[in-house]
N, C-alpha and C positions, 0 to 999 in steps of 0.2 A: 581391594577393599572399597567397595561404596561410601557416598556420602555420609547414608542415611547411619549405616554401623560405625563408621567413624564419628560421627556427631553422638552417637548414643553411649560408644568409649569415652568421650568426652566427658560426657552430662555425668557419666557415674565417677571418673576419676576428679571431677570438681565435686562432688559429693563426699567422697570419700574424704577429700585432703580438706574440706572446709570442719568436718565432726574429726577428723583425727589433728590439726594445728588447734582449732578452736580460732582463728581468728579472726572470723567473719558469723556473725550469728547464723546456725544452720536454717533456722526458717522461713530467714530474708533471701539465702541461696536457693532454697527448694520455691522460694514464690516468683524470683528473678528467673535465673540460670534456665530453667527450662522452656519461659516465653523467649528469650533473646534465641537459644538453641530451635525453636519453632522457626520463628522469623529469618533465622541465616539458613535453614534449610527452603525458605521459598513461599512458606506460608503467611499471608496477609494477618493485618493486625485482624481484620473481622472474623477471619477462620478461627484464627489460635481463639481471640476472646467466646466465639460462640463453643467451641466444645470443653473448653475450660469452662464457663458459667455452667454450661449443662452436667459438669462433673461434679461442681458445688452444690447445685440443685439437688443431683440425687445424694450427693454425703449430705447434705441440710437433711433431706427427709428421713434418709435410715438409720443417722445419727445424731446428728447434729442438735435436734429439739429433744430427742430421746436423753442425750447427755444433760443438757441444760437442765429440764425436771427432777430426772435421777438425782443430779447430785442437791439442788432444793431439796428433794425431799426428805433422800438421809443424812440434810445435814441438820435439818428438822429434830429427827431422828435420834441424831446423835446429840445436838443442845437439848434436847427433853431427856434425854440421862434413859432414854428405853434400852439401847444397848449395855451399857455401863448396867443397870440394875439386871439385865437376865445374867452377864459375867459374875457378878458379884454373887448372886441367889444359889449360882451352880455352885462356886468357890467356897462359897459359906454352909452349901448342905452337906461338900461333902468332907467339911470338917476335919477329924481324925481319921478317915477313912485315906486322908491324902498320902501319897508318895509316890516314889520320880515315875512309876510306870501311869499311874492317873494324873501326874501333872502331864504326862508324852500328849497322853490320848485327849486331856483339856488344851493341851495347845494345838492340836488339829482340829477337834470340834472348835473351837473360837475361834480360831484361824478363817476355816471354812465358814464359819457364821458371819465373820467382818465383812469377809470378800465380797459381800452381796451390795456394798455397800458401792463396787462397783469400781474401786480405786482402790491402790493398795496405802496409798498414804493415812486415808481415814483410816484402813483396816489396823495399821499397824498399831494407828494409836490410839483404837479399842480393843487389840488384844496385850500389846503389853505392856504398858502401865498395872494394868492390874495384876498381872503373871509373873513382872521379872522379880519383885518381890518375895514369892514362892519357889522363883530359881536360889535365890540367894539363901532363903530359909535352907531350903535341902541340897545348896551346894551343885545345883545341877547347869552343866555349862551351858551358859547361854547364848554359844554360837550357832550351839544344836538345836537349841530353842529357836532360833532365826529360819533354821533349815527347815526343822518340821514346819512350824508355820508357813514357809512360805512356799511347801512341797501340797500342803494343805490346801494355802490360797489358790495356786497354780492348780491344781483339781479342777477347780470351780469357776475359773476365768472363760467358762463357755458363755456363761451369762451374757446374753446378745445387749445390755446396758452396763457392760464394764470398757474400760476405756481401752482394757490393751485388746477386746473386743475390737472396739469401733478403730484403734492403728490397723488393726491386723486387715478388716476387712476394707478399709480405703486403699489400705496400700495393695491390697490386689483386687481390687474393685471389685469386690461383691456385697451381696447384702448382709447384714448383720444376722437377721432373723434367722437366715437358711442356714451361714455359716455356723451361728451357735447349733442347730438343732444336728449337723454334721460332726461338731465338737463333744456333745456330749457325751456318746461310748469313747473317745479318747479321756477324760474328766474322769471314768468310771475305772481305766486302765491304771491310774495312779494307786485304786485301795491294795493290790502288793505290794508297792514298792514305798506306802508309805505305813503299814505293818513291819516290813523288814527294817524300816527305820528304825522303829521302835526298840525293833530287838539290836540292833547296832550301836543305837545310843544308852540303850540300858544296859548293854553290856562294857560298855568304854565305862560308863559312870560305875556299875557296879565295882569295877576293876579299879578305878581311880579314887572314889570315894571310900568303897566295902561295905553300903547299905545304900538302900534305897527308905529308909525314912529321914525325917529333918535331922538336919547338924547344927542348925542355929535359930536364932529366933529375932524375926526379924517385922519392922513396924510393914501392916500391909496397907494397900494404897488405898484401901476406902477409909483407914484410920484418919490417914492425912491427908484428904483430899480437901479441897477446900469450897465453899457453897457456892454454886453459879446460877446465877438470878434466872437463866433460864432452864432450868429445871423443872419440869411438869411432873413430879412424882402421883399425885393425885391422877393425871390423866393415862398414868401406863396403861390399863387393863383396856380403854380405848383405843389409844396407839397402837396397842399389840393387835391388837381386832381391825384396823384397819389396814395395817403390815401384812396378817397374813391372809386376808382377802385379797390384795394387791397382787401378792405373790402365789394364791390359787388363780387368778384373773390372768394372770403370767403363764404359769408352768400348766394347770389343768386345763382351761378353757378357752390358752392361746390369743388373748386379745394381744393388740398391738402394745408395745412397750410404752410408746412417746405415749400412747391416749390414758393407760395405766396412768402413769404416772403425773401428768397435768392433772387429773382428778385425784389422786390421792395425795399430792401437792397444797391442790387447793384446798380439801377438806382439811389436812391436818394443821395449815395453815389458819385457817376460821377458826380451827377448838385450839389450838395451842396457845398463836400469838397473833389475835384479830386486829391489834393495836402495832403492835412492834415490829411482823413481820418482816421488815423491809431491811432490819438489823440482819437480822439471820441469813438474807439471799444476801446481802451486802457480801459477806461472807464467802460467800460460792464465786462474787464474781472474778478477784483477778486469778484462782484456779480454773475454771470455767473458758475466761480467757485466752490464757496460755495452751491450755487443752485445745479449743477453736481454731488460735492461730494455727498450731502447730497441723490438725485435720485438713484445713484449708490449703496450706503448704504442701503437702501428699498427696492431695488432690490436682493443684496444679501441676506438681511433676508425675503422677498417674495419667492425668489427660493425655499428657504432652507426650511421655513416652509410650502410651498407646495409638494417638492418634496419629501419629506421623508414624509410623513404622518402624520405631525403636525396638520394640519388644519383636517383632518379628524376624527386624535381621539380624539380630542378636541370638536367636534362636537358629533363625536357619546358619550360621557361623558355626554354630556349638554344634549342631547337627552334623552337618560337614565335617568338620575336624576332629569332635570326639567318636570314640568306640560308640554303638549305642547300646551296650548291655553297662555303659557309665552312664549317660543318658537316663537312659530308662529309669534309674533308679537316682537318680541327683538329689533328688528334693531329700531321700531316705539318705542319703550319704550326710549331706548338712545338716540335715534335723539329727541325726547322731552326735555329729559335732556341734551343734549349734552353743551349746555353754562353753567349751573350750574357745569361740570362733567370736562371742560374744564375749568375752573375758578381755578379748583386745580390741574388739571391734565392736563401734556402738550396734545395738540393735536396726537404729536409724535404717544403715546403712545395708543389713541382712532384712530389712523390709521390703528394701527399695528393690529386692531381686525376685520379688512372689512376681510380679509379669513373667518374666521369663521362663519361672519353675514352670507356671499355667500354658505358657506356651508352646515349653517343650513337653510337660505332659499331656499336651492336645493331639501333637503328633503322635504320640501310642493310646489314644486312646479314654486318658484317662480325666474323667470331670476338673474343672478350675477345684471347685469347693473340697474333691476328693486329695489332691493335693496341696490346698493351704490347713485344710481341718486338723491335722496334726502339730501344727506349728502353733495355734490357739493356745493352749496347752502349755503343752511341750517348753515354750519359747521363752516361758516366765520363771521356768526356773533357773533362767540364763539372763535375763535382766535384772534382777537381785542379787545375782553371786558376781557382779563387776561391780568397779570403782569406777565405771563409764557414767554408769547410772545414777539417778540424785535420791533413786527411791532406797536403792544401797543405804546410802548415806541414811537417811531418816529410820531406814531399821536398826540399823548400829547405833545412832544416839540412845533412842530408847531404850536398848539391851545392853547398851553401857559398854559394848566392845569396839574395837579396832576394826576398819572399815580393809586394812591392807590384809590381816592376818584372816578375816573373816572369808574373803574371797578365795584366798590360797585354800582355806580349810573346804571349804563350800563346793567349787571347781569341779575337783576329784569326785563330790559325794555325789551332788548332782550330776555328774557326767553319768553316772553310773545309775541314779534313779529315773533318769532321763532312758537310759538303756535300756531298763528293766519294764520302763513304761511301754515301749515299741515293742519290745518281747511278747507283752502279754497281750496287746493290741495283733501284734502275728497270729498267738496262739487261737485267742477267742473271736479270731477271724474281721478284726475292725482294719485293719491294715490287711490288704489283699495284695501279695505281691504277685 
């Protein structure tokens, strides 16, 4: 065994045991750990600092200001009550018309609507707040409620300005842009498997309940909501005009993300709050922060383990020892498992091995971007259904359930919608094995 592989066993088994004790904050080990492992392999402090800064430069450019804006702007977005009043408008037209099969399908449309917001935190807590009241009214479990939604959000997480976006693509060092536009027919592979949800959870509730109209009556959240001084109700029909220019400026005509959004930052900033602005970003910054540190920390052990020869002989190892019709196919073996594999193991740590996937899919052939674009996706319905995760946590508040019993239910479903997504991705030929 070489240096270079043994130092690289190293770096991952501190990794590993630092997110599974918890006793050392993981982002202080991913920003340490992998300079000192540089240095005792031979490499000068000037070496290691120079392709480490060059690793920051390019995550700064294809994420890093792209984040900062995005989440300014929808948080804009979200204190002007633009989101909250289109959930409400839909909720309120369709009146008597409601039950448990148009709540399924309102919690994946607004699921999918949140998401754009880029994070699933904001997402969560503009789809249910106003929803889980509607679960309660017609009795409808809202563990399933958690799953649709976030079998929804997970769809939509190609968006090259969402954040498990900008993990996915630092951690295997590519670019955001290309990987979303790569992500997208996987995004499009979810509308089976979250139809057959529909029909799975309407059928447990019909079975359990014996209707799918209301069983109760119950107060809804715009009754009780209470007035927030930043509320632009006057300015919606603006707001919305400038949201979905942004987002024709995005998805039609391809502009760059970060330049989107510093202009449509700043514009909605001038008409909303010319005076007070500085409240609202205030807001963004210590999430924004956390987010940064953590990009930065992935970057430095991305550098580190590519620029020294980690991910190489770690690949040429694997190469050697394993079958290669196991090889061949690894990344599609994990991403199979990846919700059962994330259920115990943080994400962090199933990030930290897109080098090597990339590596060993280089060896057959197969593009970087063509082997992480599935895990985009894929990946997120596996960081919600664990108690590793904090963003767990903030959907079972909301929804008012059990963080331990949610995951055990979640697990199995996702494991399977997870399946079903790669399935259909085989059939309509997006996955070419």
């Amino acid at each position: 065994m070489n240096t270079v592989l043994l130092m690289a066993i190293v770096l991952i088994l501190i990794v590993v045991a630092t997110v599974i004790t918890k006793k050392v904050p993981f982002n202080f080990v991913l920003l340490i750990v992998p300079i000192v492992c540089a240095l005792l392999l031979g490499y000068s402090v000037e070496e290691t600092s120079t392709f480490v800064v060059e690793q920051l430069s390019s995550m700064m450019q294809s994420a890093g200001f792209m984040l900062l804006f995005a989440f300014l702007y929808f948080q804009m977005l979200t204190e002007a009550g633009v989101f909250d009043t289109i959930v409400t408008a839909v909720t309120t037209k369709l009146g008597n018309k409601m039950n448990v099969i148009v709540i399924m399908v309102l919690t994946t449309v607004i699921g999918g609507f949140s998401i754009l917001t880029g994070n699933f935190t904001p997402a969560y807590l503009i789809t249910f707040p106003i929803l889980v009241p509607l679960y309660k009214k017609f009795d409808f479990d809202r563990e399933a409620a958690f799953i649709i939604a976030q079998t929804a959000m997970s769809a939509l997480c190609f968006i090259p300005w969402g954040i498990g976006m900008a993990y996915t693509a630092s951690s295997a060092g590519l670019d955001a842009n290309e990987l979303a536009a790569a992500s997208m027919p996987w995004g499009l592979c979810f509308i089976p498997a979250i139809i057959l949800q529909w029909v799975y959870f309407g059928w447990k509730h019909k079975k359990r309940v014996g209707t799918f109209q209301a069983v109760a009556e119950v107060e809804t959240a715009t009754e009780k909501k209470e007035e927030n001084p930043n509320l632009r109700p006057k300015l919606f029909w603006v707001n919305l005009l400038i949201f979905v220019i942004a987002l024709a400026a995005l998805g039609v005509f391809g502009v760059d993300p970060y330049f989107v959004f510093i202009v449509a930052t700043v514009v909605t900033a001038m008409i909303n709050y010319p005076k007070n602005f500085g409240e609202i970003f205030a807001k963004v910054g210590p999430m924004y922060l956390n987010i940064l540190v953590m990009l930065i920390a992935i970057n430095v052990y991305q550098a580190v383990f590519n620029n020294t020869g980690m991910v190489g002989a770690i690949s040429d190892a694997l190469m050697q020892f394993c079958p290669e019709f196991l090889l061949r196919y690894i990344h599609i073996i994990l991403l199979l498992l990846c919700v059962v594999i994330i259920y115990v193991i943080p994400f962090q740590i199933f990030n930290a091995l897109y080098p090597i996937f990339i590596s060993i899919g280089a060896g057959f052939g197969i593009p970087a971007v063509a082997v992480i674009a599935p895990f985009v996706c894929n990946l997120s319905l596996a960081t919600s259904s664990t108690p590793t995760n904090s963003s767990t946590y903030t959907g079972c508040a909301l929804t008012e359930t059990d963080v331990q019993h949610y995951c055990k239910k979640a697990v199995p479903i996702q494991t399977v919608t997870n399946a079903i997504v790669v399935l259909t991705a085989v059939i309509f030929g997006v996955l070419q094995l």
